[in-house]
MINULO-979175 format. One record per residue (C-alpha): x, y, z. Coordinates in pm, whole numbers, plus 50000, padded with zeros to 5 digits. Example, Ala and Ser with C-alpha at 12.3 -4.5 7.8 and 13.67 -1.06 7.14 Angstrom:
<atoms>
512304955050780;513674989450714;
</atoms>
This chain:
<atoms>
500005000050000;501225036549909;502935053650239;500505083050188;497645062350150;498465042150429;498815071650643;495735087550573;493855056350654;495015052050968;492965077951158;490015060751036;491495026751151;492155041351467;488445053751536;486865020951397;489114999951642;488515023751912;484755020651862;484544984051868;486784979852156;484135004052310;481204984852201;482874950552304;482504965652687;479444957052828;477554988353025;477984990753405;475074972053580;472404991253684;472485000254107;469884989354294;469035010454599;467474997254924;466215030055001;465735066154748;466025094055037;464245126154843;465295158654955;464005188054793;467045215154855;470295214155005;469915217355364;467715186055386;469765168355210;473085173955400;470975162955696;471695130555561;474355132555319;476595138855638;475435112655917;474725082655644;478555094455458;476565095955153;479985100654916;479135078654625;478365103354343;475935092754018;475455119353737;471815112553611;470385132153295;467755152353356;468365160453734;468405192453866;471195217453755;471755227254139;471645189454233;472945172353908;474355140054118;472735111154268;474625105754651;474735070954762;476875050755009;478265013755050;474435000155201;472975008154877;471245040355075;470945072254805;469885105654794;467795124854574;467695165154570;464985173554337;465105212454379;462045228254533;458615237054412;456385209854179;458165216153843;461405213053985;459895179054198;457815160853884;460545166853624;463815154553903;461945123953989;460915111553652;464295120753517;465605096753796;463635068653717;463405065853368;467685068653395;469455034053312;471835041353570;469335024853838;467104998653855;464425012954102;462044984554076;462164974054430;463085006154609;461975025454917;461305058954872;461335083255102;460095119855104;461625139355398;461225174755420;460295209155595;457195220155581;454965243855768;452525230656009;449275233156201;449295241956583;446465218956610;448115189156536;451465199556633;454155222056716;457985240556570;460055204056501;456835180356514;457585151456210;454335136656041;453605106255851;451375109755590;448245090555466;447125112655215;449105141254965;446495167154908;447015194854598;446125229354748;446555245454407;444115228054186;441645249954250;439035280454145;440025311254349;438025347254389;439385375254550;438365378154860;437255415854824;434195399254585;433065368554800;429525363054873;428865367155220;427585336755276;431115319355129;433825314655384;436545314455156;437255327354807;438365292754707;436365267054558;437025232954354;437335239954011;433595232153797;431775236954166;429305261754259;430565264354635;433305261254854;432135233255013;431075209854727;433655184354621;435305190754264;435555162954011;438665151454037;439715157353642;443015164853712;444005132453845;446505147354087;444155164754372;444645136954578;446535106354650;446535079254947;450015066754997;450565028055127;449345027555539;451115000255586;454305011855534;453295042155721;452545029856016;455715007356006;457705039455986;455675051256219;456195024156505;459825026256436;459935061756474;457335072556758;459835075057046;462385090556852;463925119357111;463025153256909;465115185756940;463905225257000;466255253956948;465735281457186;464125297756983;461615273256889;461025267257202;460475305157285;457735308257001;455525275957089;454515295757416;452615319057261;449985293157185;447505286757468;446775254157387;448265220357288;449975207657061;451145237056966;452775247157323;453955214057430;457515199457315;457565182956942;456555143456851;456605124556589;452665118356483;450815109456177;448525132755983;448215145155635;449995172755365;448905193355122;451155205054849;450645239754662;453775263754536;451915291254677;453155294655034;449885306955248;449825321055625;446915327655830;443935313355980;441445320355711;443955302855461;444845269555771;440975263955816;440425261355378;443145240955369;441765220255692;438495217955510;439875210155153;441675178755293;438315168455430;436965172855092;439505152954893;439655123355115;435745122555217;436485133755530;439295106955616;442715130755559;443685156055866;445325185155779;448685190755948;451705199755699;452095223155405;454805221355117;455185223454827;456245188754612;454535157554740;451855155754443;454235164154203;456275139354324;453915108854369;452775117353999;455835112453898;456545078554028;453115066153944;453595071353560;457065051153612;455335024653814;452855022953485;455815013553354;457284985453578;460135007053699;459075014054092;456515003354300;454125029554466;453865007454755;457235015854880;456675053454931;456585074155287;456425105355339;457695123155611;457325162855688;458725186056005;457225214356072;459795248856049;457015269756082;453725274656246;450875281855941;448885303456134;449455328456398;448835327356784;445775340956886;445495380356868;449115381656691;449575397756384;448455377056012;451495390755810;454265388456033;453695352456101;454505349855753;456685377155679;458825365155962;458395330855985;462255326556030;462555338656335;459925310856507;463305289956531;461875256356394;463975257156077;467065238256247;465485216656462;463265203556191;465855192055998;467745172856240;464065155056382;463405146655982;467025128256030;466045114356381;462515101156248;463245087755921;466765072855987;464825042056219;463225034255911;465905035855649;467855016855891;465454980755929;465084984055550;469164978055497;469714958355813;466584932555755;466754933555371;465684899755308;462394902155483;461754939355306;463004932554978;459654913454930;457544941555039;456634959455335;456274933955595;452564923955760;453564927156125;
</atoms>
């Protein structure tokens, strides 16, 4: 062969050998988590990132730019940040479980999170389990200026002629009931967990004359709603009490507010459609930063204006660790029994 046609051949040979030897490698298995901890910004996730040495690092496409990695350690424990808000929530956790990087089909997921919370079911640091995820934004609202005065609220399900007349449910997302099961479980696991106060939180809590909201923080089970408009008040609490009556023909109690949990359960229920996760190994577990409604006689906007300074932001974080650790911890240490599903007793 000519010298100069050799040579110009040989970049092409190069590539072409390269290329099979690449093809010839088979891909890297997919991992297969025990347990998907969601987080939905960074300080809830270095709650756990730190204690569980969550070090492992998995790019996944898709994932939020703020949160691009996957965090995972040796027990096959990972870590999901998702970003905040529902867009940020639906489009993280679908990107996760369509990637081929894991093989989610028989892992527990976990939502743990702050949220703001009801004084009448609990107090600053108070972690729920939740039954039901309620959507607080699917619905008709007027301005409050033009309500009839026979309404109590300007908000009303959407194709209803009343606040208190249940909506079709056309959406598909207003509601969903999560496994008890497995709530309870966590729930047993977790209900003497020691819970924390800062001073601070501590400080606020008096200022409510009755319990729970003045007595120290538990772990307890009641329901969420989910909306991306944060709310404060009473007016707003009792709607959003009597909308998670509504949903759940009066079976849900309202306790926690944020901001992802339908989003997220959507999400996972069009992959379980697919075979990729089952729906029966999701809990959800909120801790309330924030009280959603002021003391009695105290001022409307500055509980929500300056919600910081109630003092529950820190300890809820560290009870979300202190409840849902006792679960993520029988999952990996009795494997064999939960790999199956959660257990009956």
């Amino acid at each position: 062969m000519h010298s100069l046609l050799r040579a110009s051949l040989l970049p092409l040979t190069t590539a072409l050998l390269a290329g099979a030897a690449q093809a010839a490698t088979p891909p890297a298995a997919p991992m297969q988590p025990k347990v998907m901890i969601v987080a939905m910004f960074g300080p809830e996730a270095q709650t756990w990132i730190d204690r569980l040495k969550l070090t492992h690092k998995v790019a996944v496409d898709g994932l939020s730019a703020d949160y691009p990695d996957v965090l995972c350690n040796e027990a096959r424990v990972c870590l999901m940040t998702t970003g905040m808000g529902h867009a940020n929530a639906a489009a993280s956790t679908l990107a996760l479980t369509l990637s081929p990087k894991f093989d989610l089909k028989q892992t527990y997921f976990m939502v743990a999170g702050i949220a703001g919370i009801s004084p009448k079911e609990g107090t600053l640091g108070t972690t729920a389990w939740a039954r039901y995820l309620v959507d607080f934004g699917i619905q008709w609202e007027i301005d409050s200026r033009d309500v009839p005065k026979d309404w109590p609220t300007g908000y009303l399900g959407i194709n209803t002629r009343s606040p208190s007349e249940k909506p079709p449910l056309d959406y598909k997302t207003e509601v969903f009931e999560l496994n008890v099961r497995l709530r309870d479980k966590a729930y047993a696991l977790s209900r003497k967990a020691e819970l924390t106060e800062s001073a601070e939180s501590k400080a606020w809590r008096q200022r409510y004359d009755y319990a729970p909201a003045n007595q120290p923080p538990v772990v307890t089970r009641c329901d969420t709603l989910a909306g991306d408009t944060w709310y404060s008040g009473t007016r707003l609490s009792e709607r959003a009490e009597e909308w998670t009556r509504l949903l759940t023909n009066g079976q849900g109690r309202y306790c926690t507010t944020q901001q992802e949990d339908n989003a997220t359960y959507e999400a996972l229920l069009r992959a379980s459609r697919l075979g990729k996760v089952d729906l029966q190994r999701l809990a959800v577990v909120r801790a309330g930063s924030d009280f959603d409604r002021p003391a009695k006689g105290a001022s409307e906007v500055d509980n929500l204006l300056d919600y910081a300074k109630q003092g529950g932001f820190a300890p809820a974080l560290e009870n979300l660790y202190r409840t849902g650790n006792p679960l993520v911890q029988e999952i990996v240490e009795h494997w064999d029994v939960w790999q199956k599903g959660v257990p009956a007793s």
